[in-house]
N, C-alpha and C positions, 0 to 999 in steps of 0.2 A: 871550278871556282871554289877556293877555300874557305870555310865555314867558322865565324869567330865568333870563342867563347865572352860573351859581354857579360859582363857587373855591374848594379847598381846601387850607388852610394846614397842611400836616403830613400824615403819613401813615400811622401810628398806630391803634393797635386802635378809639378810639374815632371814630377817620375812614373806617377800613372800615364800620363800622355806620352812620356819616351819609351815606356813599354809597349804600349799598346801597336806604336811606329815599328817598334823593331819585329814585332808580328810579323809585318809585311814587309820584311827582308827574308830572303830566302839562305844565305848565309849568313846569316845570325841568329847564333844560338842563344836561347833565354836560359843563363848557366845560373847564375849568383845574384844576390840580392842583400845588402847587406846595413844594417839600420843599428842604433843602441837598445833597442827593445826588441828582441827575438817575438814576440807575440808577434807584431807589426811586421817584421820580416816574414813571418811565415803565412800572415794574411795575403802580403802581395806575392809572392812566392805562389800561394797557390791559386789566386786569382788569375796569373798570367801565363803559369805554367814552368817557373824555373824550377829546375834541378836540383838548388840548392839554399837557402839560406842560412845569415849568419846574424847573431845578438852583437855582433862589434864589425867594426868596419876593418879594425886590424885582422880580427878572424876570417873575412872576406878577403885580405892583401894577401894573406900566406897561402890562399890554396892557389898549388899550381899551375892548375883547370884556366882561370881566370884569366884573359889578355888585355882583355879592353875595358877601360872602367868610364861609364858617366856618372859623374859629378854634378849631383842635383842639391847637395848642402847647402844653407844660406850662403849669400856672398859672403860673408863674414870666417868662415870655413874655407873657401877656396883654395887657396894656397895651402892650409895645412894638409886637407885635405888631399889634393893632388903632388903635393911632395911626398907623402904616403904613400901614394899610389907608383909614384914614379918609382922611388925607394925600393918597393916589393917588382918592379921589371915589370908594371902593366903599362901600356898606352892609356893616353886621357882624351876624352873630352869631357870640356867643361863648361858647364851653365854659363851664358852671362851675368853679369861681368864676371871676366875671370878671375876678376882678385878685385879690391879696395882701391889700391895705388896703384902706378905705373912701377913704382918700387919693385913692389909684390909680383907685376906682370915678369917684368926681368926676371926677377929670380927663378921661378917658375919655367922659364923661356932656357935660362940657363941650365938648369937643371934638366930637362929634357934632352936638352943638345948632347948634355955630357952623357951621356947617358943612353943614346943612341935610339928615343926613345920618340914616338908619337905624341904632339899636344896641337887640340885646336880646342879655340874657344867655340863655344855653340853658337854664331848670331847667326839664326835663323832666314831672316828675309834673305840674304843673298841665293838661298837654294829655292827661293819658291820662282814656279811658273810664271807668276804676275811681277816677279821684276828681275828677271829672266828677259821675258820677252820687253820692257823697258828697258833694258840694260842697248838689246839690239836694235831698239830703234832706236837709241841715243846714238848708239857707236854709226849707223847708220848714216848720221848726215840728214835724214830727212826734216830734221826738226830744226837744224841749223845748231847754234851755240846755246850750249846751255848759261842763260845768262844770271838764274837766280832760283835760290830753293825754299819753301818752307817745310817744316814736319813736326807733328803734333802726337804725342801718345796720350790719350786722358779718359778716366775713367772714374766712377764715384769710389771711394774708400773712406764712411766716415772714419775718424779721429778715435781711435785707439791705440793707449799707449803699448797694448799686451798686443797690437800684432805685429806680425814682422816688419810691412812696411810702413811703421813708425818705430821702431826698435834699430838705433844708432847703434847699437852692440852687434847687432847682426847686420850690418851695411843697408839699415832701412832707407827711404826715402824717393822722389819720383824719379831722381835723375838718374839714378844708377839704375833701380827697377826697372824701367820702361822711357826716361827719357837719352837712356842710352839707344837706343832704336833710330829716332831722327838723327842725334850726332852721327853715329853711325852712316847713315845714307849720305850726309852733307859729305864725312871725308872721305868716302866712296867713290863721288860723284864730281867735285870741287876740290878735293885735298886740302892738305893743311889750312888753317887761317893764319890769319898774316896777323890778326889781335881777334878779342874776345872780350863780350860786354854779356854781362850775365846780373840774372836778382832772381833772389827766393822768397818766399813767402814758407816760411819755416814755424815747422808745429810746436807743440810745448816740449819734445822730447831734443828737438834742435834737429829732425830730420826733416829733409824739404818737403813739404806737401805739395809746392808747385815751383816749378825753374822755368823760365824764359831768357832763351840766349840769343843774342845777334853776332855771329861770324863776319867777319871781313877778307877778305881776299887780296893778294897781293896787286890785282890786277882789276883792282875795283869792284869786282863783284860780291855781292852779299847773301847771307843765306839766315834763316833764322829757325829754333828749336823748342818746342815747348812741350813740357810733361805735367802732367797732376793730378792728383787723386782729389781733387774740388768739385770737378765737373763730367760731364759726358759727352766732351769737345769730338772723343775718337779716335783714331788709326788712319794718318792718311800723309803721303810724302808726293808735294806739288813743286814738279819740275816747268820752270820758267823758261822755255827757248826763241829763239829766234822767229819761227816761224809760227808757235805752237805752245801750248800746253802739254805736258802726260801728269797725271794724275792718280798714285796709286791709293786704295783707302781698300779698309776691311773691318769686314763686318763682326756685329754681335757672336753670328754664327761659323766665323772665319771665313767668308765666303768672301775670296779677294778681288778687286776689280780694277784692271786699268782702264782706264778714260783718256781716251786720247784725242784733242782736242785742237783741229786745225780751222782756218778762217773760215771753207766752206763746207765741213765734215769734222762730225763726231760719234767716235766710234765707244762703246764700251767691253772692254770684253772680258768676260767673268769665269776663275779659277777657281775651280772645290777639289785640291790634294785632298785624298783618305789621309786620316791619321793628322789631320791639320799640316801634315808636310815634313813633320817630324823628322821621317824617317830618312829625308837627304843628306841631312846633316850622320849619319851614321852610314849613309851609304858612300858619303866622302871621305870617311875613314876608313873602311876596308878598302875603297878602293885605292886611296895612300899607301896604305900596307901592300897590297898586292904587290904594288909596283916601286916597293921598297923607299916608299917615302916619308922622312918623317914630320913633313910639314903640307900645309894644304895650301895650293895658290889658289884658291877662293878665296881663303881667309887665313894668310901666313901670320908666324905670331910676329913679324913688324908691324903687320897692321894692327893685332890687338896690343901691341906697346902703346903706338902712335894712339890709339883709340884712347887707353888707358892716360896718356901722358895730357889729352884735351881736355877728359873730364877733371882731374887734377886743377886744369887750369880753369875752368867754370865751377869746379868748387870755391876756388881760391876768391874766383872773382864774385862769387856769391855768398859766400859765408857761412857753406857748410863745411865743420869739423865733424871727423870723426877720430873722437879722445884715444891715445893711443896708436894711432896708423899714420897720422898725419906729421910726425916728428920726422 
């Protein structure tokens, strides 16, 4: 099994949690690490054990060493950020969302193609256990038709304008942050919508504190999506079928749980990945590579087009701009 040298780009709450993941791969190497403040670099460098870091992210592109880069930058970065990377011949993975636009996702998309090179976005849930195992009761039949979905991301963040997610300059806001999670499951599970009704309740900076969307389906069925940093609604994607309910939600401590819920039986059954699960998401790219692939059918970049090309269209329909990206 070949052993790949990874880099990371930033250093960041959600880069300590993709370190810690790749710990627990047995080929992957903790090579580079690479941030604008070498101090910070060489904190996490030596907290986690890399071999190397760098005070610029360019200085991290040039060494040769380096294959695979995660991309933990603000959304707002993404794109620049991973054309850099492509640029210098590394593979990417990238944080969600992988870019602002659908625009930005193209380009990105393109540039890798030509390029012969590795990009997935990071969206998490698909790799974890607990909708894994939903996924195979759905296809299963046992549930009957999935006739309707909701899904909720929400969590308390008061109202600062100095953090990220209220900072429009950085792709602040719920819907991208975290209410990209439920969209995400709806065209997973349901596909495209056929229209899109969306509102925001938008902060003083003009990024969304809270989105609530309702999806339509070509074939009647309906699904609906809510994110925000208002409340501590929670983590939870409720699949509507025929026969049944499946219910996934997760906890405080990431401890994830399906509920699956038939007329005379109700089962719960509870998921704790080490590393909060991190580490699938990286083990589905070497394994890509291995087998000389440069795209993932977990999560190919059509899907994060099509992902990218939705939220576009519930910003539109809700009335978040972000100045400069949305021309």
């Amino acid at each position: 099994m070949k052993a790949y040298n990874w880099g990371i780009l930033g250093t960041g709450n959600i880069a300590h949690k993709f370190a810690r993941a790749l710990m627990l791969l047995d080929n992957a190497n903790l090579y580079a690490v690479g941030s604008r403040d070498a101090g910070r670099a060489a904190d996490f460098a030596s907290e986690f054990g890399f071999n190397r870091y760098y005070g610029s992210y360019e200085e991290m592109m040039a060494d040769p060493g380096v294959e695979v880069i995660y991309i933990s930058s603000p959304h707002s970065h993404h794109l620049e950020h991973t054309l850099l990377a492509l640029r210098n011949g590394k593979h990417v993975l990238c944080e969600k969302p992988m870019s602002i636009t659908a625009k930005e996702s193209i380009r990105m998309a393109e540039e890798a193609r030509s390029r012969g090179l590795f990009l997935m976005e990071a969206l998490w849930p698909p790799f974890q256990p607990s909708y894994q195992k939903a996924a195979e009761i759905l296809d299963s039949g046992r549930m009957g038709r999935l006739l309707h979905m909701r899904g909720k991301f929400a969590f308390e963040s008061p109202y600062d304008p100095e953090l990220r997610t209220y900072s429009l300059a950085l792709g602040g806001g719920s819907l991208l942050d975290i209410g990209i999670y439920p969209v995400m499951d709806i065209l997973r599970y349901m596909g495209e919508p056929e229209s899109v009704v969306a509102s925001s309740v938008l902060s003083p900076t003009g990024a969304d504190e809270s989105t609530s969307v309702i999806f339509r389906f070509s074939d009647g069925r309906m699904a609906e999506a809510y994110s925000s940093f208002a409340n501590m609604a929670g983590v939870s994607t409720e699949f509507n079928c025929e026969k049944g309910n499946l219910i996934l939600t997760r906890g405080r401590d990431r401890t994830q749980h399906l509920i699956i819920e038939l007329p005379n039986d109700t089962d719960d059954r509870i998921f704790t990945p080490p590393a909060q699960g991190y580490q699938y998401e990286a083990a589905e790219v070497m394994s890509c590579l291995d087998r000389g692939q440069t795209e993932s059918a977990v999560v190919p970049l059509s899907f994060s087009i099509t992902l990218a090309k939705v939220l576009d269209l519930v910003r539109t329909r809700a009335g978040i701009r972000y100045p400069g990206r949305d021309s």
